[in-house]
C-alpha positions as YAML, in Angstrom:
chain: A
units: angstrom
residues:
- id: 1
  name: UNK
  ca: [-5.35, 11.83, 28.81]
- id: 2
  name: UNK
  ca: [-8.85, 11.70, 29.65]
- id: 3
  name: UNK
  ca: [-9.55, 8.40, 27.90]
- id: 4
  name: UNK
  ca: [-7.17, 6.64, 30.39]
- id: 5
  name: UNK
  ca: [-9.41, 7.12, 33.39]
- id: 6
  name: UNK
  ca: [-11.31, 3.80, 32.78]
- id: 7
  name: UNK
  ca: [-10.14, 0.90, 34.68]
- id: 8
  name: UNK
  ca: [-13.52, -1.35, 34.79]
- id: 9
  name: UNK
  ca: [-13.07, -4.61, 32.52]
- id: 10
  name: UNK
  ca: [-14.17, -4.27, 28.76]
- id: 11
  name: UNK
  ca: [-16.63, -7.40, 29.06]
- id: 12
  name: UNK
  ca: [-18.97, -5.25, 31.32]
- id: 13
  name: UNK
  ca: [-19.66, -2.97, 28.64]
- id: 14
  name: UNK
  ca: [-18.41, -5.25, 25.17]
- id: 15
  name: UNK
  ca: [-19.38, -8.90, 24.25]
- id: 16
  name: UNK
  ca: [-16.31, -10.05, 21.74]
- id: 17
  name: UNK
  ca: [-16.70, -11.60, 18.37]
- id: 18
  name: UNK
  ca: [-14.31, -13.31, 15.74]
- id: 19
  name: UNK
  ca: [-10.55, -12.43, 15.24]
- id: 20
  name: UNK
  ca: [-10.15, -9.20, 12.46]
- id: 21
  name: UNK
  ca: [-6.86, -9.29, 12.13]
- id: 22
  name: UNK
  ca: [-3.69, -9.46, 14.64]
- id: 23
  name: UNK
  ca: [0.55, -8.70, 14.65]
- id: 24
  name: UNK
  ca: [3.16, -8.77, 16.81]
- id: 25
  name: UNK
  ca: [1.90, -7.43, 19.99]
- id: 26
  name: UNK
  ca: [-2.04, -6.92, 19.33]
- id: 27
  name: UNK
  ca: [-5.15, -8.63, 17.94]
- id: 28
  name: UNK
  ca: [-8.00, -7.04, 16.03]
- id: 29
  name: UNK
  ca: [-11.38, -8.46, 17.45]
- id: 30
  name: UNK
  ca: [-14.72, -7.41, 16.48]
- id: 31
  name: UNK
  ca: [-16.85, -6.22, 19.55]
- id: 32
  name: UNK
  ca: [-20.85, -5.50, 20.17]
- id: 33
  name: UNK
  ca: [-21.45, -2.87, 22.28]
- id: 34
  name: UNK
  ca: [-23.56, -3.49, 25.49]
- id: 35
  name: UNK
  ca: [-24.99, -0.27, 27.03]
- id: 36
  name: UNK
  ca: [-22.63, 2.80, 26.05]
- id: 37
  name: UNK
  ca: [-25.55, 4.74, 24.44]
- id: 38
  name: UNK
  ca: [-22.51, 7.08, 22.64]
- id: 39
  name: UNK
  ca: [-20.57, 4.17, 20.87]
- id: 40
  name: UNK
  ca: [-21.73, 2.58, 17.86]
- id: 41
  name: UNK
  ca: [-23.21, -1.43, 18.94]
- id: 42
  name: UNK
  ca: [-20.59, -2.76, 16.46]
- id: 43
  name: UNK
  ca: [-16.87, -1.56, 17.30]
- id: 44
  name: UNK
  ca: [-13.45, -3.19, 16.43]
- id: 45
  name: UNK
  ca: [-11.66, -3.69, 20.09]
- id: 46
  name: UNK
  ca: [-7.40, -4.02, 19.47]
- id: 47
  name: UNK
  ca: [-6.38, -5.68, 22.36]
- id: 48
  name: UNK
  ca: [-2.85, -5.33, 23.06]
- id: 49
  name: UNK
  ca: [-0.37, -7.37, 24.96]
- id: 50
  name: UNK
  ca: [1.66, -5.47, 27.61]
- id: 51
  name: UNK
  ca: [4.39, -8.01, 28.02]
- id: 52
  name: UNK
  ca: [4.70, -8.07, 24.50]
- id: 53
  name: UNK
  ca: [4.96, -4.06, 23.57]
- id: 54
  name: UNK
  ca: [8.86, -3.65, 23.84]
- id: 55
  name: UNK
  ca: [7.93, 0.34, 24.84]
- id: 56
  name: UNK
  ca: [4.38, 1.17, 26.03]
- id: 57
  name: UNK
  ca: [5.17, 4.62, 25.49]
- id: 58
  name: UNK
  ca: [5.02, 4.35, 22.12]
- id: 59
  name: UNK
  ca: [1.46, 2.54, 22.17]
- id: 60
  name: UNK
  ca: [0.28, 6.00, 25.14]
- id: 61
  name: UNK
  ca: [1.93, 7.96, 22.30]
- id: 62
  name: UNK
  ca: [-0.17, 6.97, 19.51]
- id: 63
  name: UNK
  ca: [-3.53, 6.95, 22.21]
- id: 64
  name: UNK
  ca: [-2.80, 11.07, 22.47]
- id: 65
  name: UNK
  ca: [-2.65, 11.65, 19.09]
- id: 66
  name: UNK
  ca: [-5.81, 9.15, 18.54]
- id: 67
  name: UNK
  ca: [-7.78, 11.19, 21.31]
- id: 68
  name: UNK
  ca: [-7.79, 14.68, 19.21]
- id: 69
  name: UNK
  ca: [-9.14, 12.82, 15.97]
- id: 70
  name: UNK
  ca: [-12.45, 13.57, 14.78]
- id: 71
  name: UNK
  ca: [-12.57, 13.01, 11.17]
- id: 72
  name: UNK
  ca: [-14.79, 11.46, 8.92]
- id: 73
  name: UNK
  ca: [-12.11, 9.93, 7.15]
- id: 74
  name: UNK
  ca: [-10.10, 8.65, 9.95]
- id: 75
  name: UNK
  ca: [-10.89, 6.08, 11.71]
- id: 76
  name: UNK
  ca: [-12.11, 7.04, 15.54]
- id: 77
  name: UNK
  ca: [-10.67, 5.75, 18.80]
- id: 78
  name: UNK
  ca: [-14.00, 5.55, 20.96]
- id: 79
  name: UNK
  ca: [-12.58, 4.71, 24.63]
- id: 80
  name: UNK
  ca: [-9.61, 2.80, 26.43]
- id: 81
  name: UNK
  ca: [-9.64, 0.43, 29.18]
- id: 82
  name: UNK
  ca: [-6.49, 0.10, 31.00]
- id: 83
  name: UNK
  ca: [-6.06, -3.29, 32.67]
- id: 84
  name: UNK
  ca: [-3.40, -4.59, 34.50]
- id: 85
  name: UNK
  ca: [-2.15, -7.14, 31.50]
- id: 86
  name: UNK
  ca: [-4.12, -5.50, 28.89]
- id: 87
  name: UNK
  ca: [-5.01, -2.22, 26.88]
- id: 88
  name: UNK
  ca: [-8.29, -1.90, 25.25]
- id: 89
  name: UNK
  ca: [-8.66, 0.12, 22.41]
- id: 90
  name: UNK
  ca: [-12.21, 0.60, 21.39]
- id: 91
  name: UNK
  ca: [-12.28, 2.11, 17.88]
- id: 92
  name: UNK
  ca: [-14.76, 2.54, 14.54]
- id: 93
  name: UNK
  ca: [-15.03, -0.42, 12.96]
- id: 94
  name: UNK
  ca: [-14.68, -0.75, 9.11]
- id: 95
  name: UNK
  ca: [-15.75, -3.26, 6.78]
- id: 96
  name: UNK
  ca: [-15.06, -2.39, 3.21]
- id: 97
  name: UNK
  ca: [-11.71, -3.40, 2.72]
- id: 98
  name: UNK
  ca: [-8.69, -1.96, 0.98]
- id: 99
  name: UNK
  ca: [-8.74, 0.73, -1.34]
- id: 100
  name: UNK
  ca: [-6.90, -1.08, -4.08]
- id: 101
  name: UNK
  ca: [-9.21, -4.06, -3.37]
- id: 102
  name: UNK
  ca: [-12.18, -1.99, -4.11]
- id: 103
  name: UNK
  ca: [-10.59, -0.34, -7.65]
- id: 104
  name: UNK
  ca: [-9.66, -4.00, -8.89]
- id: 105
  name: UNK
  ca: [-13.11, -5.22, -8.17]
- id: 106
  name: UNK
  ca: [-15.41, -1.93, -9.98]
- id: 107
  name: UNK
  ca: [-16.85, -2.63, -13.65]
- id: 108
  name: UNK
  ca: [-15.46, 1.10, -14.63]
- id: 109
  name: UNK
  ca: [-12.55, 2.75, -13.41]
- id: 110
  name: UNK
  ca: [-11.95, 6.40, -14.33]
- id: 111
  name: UNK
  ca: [-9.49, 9.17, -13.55]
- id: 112
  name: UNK
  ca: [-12.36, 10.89, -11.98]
- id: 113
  name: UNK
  ca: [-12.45, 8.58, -9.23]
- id: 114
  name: UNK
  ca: [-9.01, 8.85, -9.10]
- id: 115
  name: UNK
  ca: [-9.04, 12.47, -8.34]
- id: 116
  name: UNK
  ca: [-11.93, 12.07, -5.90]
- id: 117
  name: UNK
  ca: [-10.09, 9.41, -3.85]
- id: 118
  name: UNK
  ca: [-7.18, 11.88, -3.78]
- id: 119
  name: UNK
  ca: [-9.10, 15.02, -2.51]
- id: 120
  name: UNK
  ca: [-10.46, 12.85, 0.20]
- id: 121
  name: UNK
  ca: [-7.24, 11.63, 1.02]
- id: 122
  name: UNK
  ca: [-5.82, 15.06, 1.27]
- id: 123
  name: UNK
  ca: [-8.84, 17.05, 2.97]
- id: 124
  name: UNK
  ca: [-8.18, 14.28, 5.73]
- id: 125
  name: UNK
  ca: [-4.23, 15.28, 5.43]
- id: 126
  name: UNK
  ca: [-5.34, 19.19, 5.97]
- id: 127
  name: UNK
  ca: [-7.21, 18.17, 9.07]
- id: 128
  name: UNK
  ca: [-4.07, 16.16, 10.57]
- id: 129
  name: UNK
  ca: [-1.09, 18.89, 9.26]
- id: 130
  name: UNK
  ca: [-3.59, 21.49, 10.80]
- id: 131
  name: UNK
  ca: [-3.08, 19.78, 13.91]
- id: 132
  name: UNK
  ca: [0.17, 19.23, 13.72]
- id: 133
  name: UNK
  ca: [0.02, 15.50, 13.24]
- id: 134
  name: UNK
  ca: [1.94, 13.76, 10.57]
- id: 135
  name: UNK
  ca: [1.55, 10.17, 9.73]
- id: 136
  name: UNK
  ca: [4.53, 8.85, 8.32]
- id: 137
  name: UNK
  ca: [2.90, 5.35, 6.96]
- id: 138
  name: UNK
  ca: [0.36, 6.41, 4.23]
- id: 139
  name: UNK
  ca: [0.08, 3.13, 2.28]
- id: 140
  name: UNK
  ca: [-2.56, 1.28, 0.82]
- id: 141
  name: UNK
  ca: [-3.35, -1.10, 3.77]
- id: 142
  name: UNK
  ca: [-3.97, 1.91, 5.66]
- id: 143
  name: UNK
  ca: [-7.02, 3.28, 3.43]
- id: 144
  name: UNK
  ca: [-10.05, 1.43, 4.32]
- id: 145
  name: UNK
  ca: [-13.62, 1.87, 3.30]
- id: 146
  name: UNK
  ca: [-16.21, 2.25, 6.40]
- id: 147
  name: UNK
  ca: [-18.89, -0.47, 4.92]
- id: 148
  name: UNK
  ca: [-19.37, -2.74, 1.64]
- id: 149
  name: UNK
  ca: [-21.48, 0.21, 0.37]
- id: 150
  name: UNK
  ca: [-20.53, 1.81, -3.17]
- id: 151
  name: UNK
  ca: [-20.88, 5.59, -1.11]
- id: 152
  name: UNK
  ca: [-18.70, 4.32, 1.97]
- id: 153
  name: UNK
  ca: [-16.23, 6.52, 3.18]
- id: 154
  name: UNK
  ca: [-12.65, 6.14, 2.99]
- id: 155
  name: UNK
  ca: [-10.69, 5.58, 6.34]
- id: 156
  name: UNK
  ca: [-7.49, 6.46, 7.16]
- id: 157
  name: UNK
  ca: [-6.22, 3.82, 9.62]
- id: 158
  name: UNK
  ca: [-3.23, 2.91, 12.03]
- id: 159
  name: UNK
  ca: [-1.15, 5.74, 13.49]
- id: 160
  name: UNK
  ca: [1.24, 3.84, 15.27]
- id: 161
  name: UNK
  ca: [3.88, 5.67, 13.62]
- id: 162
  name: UNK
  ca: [2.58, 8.89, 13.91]
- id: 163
  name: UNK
  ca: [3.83, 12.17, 15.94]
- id: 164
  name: UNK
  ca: [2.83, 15.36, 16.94]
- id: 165
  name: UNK
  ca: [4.90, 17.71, 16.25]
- id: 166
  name: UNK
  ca: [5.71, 20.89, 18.72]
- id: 167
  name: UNK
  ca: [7.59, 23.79, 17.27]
- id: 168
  name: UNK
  ca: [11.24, 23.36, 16.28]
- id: 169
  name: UNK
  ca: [10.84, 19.54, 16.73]
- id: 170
  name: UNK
  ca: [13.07, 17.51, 13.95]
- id: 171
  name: UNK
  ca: [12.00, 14.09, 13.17]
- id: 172
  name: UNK
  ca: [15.10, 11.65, 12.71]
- id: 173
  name: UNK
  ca: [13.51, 8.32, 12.59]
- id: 174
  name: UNK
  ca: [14.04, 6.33, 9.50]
- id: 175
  name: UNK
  ca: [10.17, 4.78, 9.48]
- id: 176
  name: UNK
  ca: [7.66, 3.73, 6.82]
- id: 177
  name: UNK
  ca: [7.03, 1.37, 4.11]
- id: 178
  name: UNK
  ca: [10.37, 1.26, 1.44]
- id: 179
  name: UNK
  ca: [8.35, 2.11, -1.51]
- id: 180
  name: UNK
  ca: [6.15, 4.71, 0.15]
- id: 181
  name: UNK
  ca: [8.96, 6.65, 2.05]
- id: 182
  name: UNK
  ca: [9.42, 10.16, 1.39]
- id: 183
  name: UNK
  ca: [13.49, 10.69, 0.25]
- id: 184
  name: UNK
  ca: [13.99, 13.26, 3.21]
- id: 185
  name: UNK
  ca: [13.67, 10.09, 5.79]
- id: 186
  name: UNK
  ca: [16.02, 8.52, 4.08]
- id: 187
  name: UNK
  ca: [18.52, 11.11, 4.04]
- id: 188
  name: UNK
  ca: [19.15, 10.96, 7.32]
- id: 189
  name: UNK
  ca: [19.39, 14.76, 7.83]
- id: 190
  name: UNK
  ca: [15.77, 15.23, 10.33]
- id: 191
  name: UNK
  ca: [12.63, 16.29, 8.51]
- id: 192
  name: UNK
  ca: [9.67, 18.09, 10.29]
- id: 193
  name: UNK
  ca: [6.85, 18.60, 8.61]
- id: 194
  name: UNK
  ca: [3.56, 16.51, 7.17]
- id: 195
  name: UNK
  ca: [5.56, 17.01, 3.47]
- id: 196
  name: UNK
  ca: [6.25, 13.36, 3.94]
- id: 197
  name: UNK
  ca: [2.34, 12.66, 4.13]
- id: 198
  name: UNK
  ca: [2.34, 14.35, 0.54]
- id: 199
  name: UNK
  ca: [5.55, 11.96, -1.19]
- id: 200
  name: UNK
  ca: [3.45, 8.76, 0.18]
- id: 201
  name: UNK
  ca: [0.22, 10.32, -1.40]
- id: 202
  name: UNK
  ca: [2.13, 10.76, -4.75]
- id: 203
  name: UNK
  ca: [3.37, 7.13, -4.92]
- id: 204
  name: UNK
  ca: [-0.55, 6.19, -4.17]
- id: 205
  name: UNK
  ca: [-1.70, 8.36, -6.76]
- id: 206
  name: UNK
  ca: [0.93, 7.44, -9.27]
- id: 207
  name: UNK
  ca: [-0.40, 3.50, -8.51]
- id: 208
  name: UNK
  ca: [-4.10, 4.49, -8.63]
- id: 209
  name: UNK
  ca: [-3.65, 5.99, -12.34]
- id: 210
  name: UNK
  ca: [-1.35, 3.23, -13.63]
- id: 211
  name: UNK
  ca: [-1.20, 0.46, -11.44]
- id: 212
  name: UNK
  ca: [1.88, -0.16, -10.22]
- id: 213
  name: UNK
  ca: [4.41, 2.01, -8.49]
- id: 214
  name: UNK
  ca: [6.73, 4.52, -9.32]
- id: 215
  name: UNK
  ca: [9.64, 3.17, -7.33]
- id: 216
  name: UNK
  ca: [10.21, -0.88, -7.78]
- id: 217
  name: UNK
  ca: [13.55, -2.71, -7.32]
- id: 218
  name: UNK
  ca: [13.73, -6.06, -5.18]
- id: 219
  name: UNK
  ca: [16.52, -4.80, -3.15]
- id: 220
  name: UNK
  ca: [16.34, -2.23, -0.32]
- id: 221
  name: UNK
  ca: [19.47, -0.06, -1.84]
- id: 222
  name: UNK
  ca: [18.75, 0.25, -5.23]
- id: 223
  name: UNK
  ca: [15.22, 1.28, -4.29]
- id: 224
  name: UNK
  ca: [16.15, 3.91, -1.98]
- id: 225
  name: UNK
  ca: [18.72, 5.32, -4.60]
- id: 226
  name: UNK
  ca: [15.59, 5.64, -6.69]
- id: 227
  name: UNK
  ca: [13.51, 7.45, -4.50]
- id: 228
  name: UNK
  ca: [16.30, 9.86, -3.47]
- id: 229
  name: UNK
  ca: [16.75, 10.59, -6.54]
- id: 230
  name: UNK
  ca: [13.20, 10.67, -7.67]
- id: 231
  name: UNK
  ca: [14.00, 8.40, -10.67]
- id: 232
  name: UNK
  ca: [10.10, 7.60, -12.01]
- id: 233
  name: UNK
  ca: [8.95, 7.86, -15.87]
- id: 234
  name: UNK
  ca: [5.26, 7.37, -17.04]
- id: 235
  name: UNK
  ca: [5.80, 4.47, -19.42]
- id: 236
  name: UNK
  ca: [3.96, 3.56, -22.58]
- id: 237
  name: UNK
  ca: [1.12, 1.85, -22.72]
- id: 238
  name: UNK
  ca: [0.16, 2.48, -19.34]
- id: 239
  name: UNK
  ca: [0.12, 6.24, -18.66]
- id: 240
  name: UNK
  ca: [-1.38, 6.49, -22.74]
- id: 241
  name: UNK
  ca: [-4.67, 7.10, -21.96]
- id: 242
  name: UNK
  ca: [-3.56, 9.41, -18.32]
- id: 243
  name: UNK
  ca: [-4.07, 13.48, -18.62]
- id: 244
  name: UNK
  ca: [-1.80, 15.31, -18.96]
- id: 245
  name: UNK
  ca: [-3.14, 17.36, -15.37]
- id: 246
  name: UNK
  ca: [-2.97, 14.66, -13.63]
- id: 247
  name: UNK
  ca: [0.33, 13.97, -14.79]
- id: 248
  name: UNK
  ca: [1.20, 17.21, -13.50]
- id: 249
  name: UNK
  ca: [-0.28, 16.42, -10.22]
- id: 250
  name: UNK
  ca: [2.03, 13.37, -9.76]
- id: 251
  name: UNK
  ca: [5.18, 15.52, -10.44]
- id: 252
  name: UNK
  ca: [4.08, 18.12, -7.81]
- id: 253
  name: UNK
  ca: [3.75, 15.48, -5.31]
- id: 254
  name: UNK
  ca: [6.76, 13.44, -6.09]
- id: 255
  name: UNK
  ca: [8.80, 16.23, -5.82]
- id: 256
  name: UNK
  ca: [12.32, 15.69, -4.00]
- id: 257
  name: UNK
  ca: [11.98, 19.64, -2.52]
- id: 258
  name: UNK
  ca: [10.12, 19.02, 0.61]
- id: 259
  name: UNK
  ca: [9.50, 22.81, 0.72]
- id: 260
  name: UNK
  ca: [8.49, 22.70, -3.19]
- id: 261
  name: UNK
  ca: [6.45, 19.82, -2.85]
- id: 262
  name: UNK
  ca: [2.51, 20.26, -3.00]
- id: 263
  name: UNK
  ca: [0.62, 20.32, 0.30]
- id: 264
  name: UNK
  ca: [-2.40, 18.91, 1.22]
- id: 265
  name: UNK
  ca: [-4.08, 22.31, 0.68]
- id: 266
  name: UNK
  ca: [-2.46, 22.74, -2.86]
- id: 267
  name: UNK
  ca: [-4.10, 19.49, -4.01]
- id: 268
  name: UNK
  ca: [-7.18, 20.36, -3.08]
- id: 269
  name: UNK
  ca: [-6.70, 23.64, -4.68]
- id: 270
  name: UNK
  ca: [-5.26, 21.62, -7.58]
- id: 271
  name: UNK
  ca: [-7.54, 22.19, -11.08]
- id: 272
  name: UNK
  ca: [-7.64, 18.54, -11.85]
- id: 273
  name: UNK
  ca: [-8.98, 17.76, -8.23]
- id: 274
  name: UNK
  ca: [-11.60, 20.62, -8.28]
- id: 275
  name: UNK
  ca: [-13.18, 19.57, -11.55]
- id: 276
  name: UNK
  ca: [-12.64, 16.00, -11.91]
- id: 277
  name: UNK
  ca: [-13.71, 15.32, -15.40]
- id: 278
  name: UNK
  ca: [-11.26, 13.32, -16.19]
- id: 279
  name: UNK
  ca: [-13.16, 10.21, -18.14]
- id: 280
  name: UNK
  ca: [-10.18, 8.43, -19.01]
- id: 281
  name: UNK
  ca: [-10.49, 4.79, -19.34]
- id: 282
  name: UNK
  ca: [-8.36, 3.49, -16.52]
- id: 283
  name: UNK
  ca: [-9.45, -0.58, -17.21]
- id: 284
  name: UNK
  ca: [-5.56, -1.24, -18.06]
- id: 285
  name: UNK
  ca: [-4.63, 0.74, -14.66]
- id: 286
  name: UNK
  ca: [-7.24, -1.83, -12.94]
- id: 287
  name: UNK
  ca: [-5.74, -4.92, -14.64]
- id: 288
  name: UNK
  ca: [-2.21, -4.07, -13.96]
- id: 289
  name: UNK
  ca: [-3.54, -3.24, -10.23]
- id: 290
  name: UNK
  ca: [-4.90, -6.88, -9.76]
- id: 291
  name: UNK
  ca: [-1.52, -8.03, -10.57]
- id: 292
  name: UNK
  ca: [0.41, -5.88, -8.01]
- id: 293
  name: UNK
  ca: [-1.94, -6.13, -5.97]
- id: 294
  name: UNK
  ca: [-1.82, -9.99, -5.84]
- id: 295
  name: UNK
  ca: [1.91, -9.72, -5.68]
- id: 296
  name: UNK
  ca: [2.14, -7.07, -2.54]
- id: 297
  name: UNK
  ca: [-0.19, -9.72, -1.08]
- id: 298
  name: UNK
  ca: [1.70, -12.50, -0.75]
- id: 299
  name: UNK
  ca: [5.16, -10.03, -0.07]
- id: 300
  name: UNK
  ca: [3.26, -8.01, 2.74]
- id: 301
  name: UNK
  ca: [5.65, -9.48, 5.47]
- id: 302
  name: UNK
  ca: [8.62, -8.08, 3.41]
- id: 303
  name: UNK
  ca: [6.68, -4.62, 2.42]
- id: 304
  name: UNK
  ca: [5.44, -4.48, 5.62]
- id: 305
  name: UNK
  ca: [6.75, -1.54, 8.21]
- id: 306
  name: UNK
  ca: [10.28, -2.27, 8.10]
- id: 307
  name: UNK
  ca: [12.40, -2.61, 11.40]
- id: 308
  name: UNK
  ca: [14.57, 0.23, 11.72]
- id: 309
  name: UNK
  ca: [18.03, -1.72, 11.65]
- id: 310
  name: UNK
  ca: [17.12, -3.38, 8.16]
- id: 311
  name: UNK
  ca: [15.86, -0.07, 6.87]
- id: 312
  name: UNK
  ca: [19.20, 1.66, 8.67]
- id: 313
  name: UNK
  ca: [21.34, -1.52, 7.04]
- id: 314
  name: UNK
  ca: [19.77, -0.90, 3.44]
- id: 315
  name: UNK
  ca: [20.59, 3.01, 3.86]
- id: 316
  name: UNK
  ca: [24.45, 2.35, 5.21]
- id: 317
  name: UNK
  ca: [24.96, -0.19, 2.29]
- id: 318
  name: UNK
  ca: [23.27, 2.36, -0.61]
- id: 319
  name: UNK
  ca: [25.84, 5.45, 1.49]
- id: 320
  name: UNK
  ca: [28.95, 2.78, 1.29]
- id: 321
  name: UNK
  ca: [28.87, 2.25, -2.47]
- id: 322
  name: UNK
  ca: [27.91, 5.71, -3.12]
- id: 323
  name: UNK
  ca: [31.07, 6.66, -1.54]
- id: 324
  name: UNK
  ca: [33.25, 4.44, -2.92]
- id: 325
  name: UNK
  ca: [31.97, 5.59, -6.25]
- id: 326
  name: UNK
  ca: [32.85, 9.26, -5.41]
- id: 327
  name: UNK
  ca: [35.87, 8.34, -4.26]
- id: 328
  name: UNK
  ca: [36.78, 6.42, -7.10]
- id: 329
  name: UNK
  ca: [35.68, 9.56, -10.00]
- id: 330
  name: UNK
  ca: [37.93, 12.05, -7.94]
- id: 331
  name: UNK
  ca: [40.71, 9.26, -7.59]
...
């Protein structure tokens, strides 16, 4: 890992700014560059904690796969410094915000856009799958625009649940959001391949064209039984003024099949990506947006990445009363 190599304190080469953003074991800081005639001046620097990071393997993990990025819609990791306490991650810093912020705040909102944002999206998908990479936390707070700008790109962000996969590797780990999570994670049964990128996608692009999710129950179990059994509808008035392609689109994605299920490639290839004309007034997907929005806000500590045992608790509780219900129809 090449980007290890540099030991020499950040400050020589970075002056820090204001706080960005922090969590448990890491803060966010923005960062002018010095003298590194390569970087960009302004960089976001996450500065993690050692004693705080219960595994730094995971955190060397993510750095590998971080390394081999070079996307235009993923954010960059520029350089590391190792020191003794602290790990230095110098990466691209963005500025737009959110990518539902940006929808609730446009005069006009058409499915057009919609269908651009998702071929972006899922050319930046190709590139990881390509590579072997899958994600695992596609979510809105992880699509951020690169500047204020009306033509900034899109950014996909934080891979700190991300693997690379070798061949005849089976992921196991129950990981993600709740109502992002593709139904093969939860089925406890391995899964090994970037089709859970795709689910995740779905649920975005089911949001971005109506404005709320498919999947929505307060409790853990009774929203896991819906997404394993891929229980969605497109209700009236909201999906009214949707095409019917991009209806279509939806069902590809959120298909329970992992093998059926659309790849990144497929979208792209998909007719209502390649010729977005889709003019459909979307204002009552933006209004009903604001509102979720607001509300996924103020939840983001409970929607946030869940801890494994709670996500493992919610999936033993859903498997307990499914069983007793089997057992009581053959009783």
């Amino acid at each position: 890992m090449g980007l290890f190599s540099k030991k020499a304190e950040v400050t020589k080469h970075y002056t820090f700014g204001e706080d960005l953003g922090s969590g448990n074991f890491a803060v966010v800081k923005r960062a002018k560059n010095k003298n590194k005639p390569d970087i960009p001046e302004n960089v976001a620097i996450k500065v993690i904690d050692k004693s705080k990071v219960e595994d730094m393997n995971d955190i060397k993990r993510e750095i590998e796969i971080m390394e081999v990025i070079k996307h235009k819609n993923i954010i960059r990791l520029f350089e590391i410094y190792d020191e003794p306490k602290k790990m230095n991650l110098v990466m691209e810093l963005v500025t737009g915000g959110e990518l539902f912020d940006r929808i609730v705040s446009k005069e006009h909102y058409t499915e057009k856009e919609a269908a651009t944002t998702m071929a972006t999206l899922c050319d930046a998908l190709k590139y990881l799958h390509d590579l072997k990479i899958v994600h695992r936390d596609l979510k809105p707070e992880n699509l951020l625009y690169s500047s204020p700008a009306d033509d900034a790109d899109i950014k996909i962000a934080d891979f700190g649940l991300a693997r690379q996969l070798n061949a005849g590797d089976v992921m196991k780990t129950a990981c993600g959001t709740p109502g992002y999570v593709a139904p093969e994670i939860l089925q406890n049964k391995g899964y090994s391949s970037g089709a859970v990128d795709l689910w995740s996608a779905g649920v975005i692009l089911y949001i971005l064209l109506c404005g709320f999710p498919p999947f929505y129950e307060e409790e853990l179990p009774a929203l896991f039984d819906q997404i394993l059994n891929a229980r969605y509808d497109f209700p009236s008035p909201w999906w009214d003024n949707v095409t019917e392609p991009a209806k279509n689109l939806v069902r590809k994605l959120l298909e329970l099949d992992p093998k059926k299920r659309y790849t990144a490639q497929q979208v792209l290839e998909d007719p209502w990506v390649v010729n977005p004309s889709g003019t459909a007034d979307l204002s009552g997907a933006q209004k009903a947006l604001k509102k979720y929005n607001a509300t996924r806000k103020l939840k983001k500590a409970a929607l946030g990445i869940m801890a494994q045992n709670k996500m493992a608790k919610a999936l033993a509780s859903l498997r307990a009363s499914q069983e007793a219900a089997a057992a009581g129809t053959s009783s």
